[in-house]
C-alpha positions in Angstrom: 65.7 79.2 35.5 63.5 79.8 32.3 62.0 83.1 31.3 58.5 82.8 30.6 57.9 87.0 31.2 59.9 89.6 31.5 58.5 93.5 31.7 59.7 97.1 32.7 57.2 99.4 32.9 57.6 103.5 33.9 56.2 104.6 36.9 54.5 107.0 34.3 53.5 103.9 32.0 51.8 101.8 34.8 49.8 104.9 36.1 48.5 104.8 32.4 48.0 101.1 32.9 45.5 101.8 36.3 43.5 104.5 34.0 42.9 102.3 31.4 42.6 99.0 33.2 40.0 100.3 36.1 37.6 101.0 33.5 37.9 98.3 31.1 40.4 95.4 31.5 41.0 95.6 35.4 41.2 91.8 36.1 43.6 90.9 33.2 45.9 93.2 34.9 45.2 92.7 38.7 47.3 89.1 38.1 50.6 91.3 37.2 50.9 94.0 39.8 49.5 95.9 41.7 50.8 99.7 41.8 48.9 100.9 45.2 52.1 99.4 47.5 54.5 100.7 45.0 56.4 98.0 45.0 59.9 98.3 43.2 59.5 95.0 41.9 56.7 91.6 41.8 57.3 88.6 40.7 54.5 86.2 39.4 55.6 82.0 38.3 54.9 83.6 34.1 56.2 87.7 34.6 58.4 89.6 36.2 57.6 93.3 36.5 60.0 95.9 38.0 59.7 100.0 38.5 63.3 101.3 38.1 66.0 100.3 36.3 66.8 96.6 37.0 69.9 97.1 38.2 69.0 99.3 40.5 66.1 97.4 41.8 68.1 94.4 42.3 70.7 96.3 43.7 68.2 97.1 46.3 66.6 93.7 46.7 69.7 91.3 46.3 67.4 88.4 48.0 65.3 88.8 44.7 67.2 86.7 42.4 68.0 84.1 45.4 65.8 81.7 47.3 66.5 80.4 50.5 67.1 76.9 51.5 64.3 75.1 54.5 66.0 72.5 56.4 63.6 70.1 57.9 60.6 70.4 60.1 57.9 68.7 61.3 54.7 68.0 59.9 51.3 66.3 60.7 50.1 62.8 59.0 46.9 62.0 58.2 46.5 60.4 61.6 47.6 63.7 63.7 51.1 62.2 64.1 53.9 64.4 64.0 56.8 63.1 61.6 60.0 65.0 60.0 59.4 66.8 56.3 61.7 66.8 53.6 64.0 69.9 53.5 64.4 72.0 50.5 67.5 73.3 48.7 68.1 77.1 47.9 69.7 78.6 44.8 71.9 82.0 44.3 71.4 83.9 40.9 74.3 86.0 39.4 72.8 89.6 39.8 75.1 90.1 36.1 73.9 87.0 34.5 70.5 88.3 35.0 70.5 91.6 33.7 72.3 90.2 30.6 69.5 87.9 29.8 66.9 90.4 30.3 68.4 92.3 27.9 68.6 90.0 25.1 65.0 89.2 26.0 64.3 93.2 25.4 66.3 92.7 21.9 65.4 89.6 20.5 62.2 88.8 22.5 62.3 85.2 22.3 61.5 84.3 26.3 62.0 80.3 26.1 65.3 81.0 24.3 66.8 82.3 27.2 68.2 80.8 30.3 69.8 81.6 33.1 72.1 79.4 35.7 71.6 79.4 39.6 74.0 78.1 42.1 72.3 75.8 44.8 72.3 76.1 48.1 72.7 73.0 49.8 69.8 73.3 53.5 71.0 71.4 56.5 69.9 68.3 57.8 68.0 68.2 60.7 66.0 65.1 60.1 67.4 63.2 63.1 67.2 65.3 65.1 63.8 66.2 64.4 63.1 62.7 64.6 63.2 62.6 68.3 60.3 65.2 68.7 57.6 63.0 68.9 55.1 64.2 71.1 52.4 66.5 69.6 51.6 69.6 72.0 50.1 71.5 69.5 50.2 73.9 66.2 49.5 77.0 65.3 48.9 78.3 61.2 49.5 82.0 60.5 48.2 83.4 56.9 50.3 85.5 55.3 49.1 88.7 54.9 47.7 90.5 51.8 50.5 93.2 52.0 53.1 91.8 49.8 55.8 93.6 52.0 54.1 92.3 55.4 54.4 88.7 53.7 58.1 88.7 52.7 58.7 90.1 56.0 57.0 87.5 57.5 58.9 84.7 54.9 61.9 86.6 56.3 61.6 85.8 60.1 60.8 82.2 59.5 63.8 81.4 57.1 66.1 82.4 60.5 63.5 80.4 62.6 63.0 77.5 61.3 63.2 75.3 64.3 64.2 76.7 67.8 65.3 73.7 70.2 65.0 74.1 74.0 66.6 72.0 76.4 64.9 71.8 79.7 65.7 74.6 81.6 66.9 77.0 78.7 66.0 80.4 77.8 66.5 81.4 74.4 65.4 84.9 72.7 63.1 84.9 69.6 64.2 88.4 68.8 67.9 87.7 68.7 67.5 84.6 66.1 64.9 87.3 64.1 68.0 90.1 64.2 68.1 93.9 63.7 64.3 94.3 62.4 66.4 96.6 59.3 67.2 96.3 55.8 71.2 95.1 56.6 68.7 91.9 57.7 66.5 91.3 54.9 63.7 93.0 56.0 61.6 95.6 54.0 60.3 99.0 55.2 55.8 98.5 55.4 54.2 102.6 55.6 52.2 103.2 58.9 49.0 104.8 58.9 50.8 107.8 59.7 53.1 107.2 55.9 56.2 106.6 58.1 58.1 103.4 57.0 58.6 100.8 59.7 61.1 98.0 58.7 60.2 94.3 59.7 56.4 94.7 60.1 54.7 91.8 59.6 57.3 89.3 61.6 55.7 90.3 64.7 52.9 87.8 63.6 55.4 84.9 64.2 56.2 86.8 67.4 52.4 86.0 68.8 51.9 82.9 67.2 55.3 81.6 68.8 54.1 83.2 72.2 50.4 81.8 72.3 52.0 78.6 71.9 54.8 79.3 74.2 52.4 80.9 77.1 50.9 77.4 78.5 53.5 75.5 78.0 56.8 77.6 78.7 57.9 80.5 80.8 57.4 83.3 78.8 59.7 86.2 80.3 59.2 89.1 78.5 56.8 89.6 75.2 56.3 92.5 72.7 54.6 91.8 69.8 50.6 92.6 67.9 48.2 92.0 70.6 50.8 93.1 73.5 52.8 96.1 72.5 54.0 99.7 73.4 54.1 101.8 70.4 54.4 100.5 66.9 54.8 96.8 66.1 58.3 95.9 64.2 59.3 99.0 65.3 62.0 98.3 67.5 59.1 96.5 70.2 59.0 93.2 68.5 60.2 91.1 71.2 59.8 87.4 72.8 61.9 85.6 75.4 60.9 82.1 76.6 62.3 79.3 79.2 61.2 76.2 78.5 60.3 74.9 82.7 59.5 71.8 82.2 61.9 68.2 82.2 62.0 68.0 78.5 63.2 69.0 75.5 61.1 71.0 73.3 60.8 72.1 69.5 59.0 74.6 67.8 59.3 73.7 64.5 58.3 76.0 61.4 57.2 74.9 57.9 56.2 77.8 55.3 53.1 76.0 53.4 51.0 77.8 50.7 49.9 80.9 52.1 50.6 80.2 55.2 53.3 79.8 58.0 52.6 76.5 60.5 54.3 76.0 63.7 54.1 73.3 65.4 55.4 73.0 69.2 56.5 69.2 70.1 58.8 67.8 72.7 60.9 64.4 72.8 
């Protein structure tokens, strides 16, 4: 990993920032950051901006200086054929390693000077297995949304996704492979309307895209999600169970694609 930017601004600093860039300089800054969701940290492919201390900020996010590995999943050829994608290894970045190169960016500030080593993280292989799925039922493409906390959350959910198998006759719950919708699972808190934080919003988008694909095809048993809920989304009523009732095997098969997450449902 290369540094090509590396910034810490003040909470007092970037409100200086807005006054100055809204009147004059605005979209040279929009790129950077945006300080309306108060985000602790963003991360752009040339600068990395955080709000607090690093340490703490990393101490906070730990899955900030990792990225998670895709195993494979199925994708459509120019022909509307399903076949099996590549997977995609992962890397782990020492949290120390980190904060000591950031510092000797502060001190020297030579960016392409400094690097920093990762650890991969091998993905499993699912490609035969995926291989079997060749029947097309159909696909669904969910954009990820504007709020950068709503969008990791979203990443979130489909890196324990990924592809959910079931055998004829099997019921399997989507909210149990998701987890606790809390930070001990990765998640990130989103502010309601009413400024309470709710952890997990913006899986439950997965959730109905799942279920609309699920609901002519599958038994759906029981479904909480955007369109169907009780009470707050993410909030504890993000839920989806499915039986697959029909004489084969079935795959819904997730792929995260440039600002989008596409799921494809196939069967052997």
């Amino acid at each position: 990993m290369r540094f090509l930017g590396l910034s810490y601004f003040t909470e007092e600093e970037l409100k200086r920032l807005d006054n100055i860039s809204a009147k004059t300089v605005w979209d040279k800054f929009t790129p950077f950051f945006d300080t309306k969701e108060n985000l602790q940290i963003s991360i752009y492919p040339n600068r990395l901006f955080w709000l607090r201390p690093l340490n703490d900020v990393l101490a906070a996010h730990p899955d900030v200086l990792s990225q998670l590995p895709t195993t494979n999943h199925l994708v459509m050829d120019g022909e509307s054929n399903v076949k099996v994608g590549d997977k995609s290894n992962g890397y782990k970045i020492d949290p120390a390693a980190f904060i000591q190169a950031s510092e000797e960016i502060a001190k020297t500030g030579k960016f392409d000077d400094v690097k920093v080593e990762s650890t991969p993280v091998e993905a499993e292989d699912q490609s035969e297995l995926l291989s079997q799925y060749t029947h097309f039922i159909e696909r669904k493409e969910v954009p990820l949304p504007t709020n950068a906390a709503q969008a990791q959350n979203m990443k979130t959910a489909f890196y324990k996704l990924q592809n959910v198998y079931l055998a004829p006759g099997e019921t399997k719950s989507i909210s149990e492979l998701l987890g606790a919708l809390n930070a001990e699972s990765g998640y990130l808190p989103v502010k309601g309307k009413d400024n309470k934080e709710v952890y997990g919003q913006g899986a439950e988008q997965i959730i109905d895209a799942i279920q609309q694909l699920a609901f002519s095809r599958t038994n759906v048993i029981s479904y909480r999600g955007q369109y169907f809920n009780v009470g707050t989304p993410a909030e504890g009523l993000t839920e989806l169970t499915i039986q697959n009732n029909t004489e084969t095997d079935m795959v819904f098969s997730l792929s995260l694609e440039e600002g989008q997450v596409s799921i494809i449902l196939a069967s052997k």
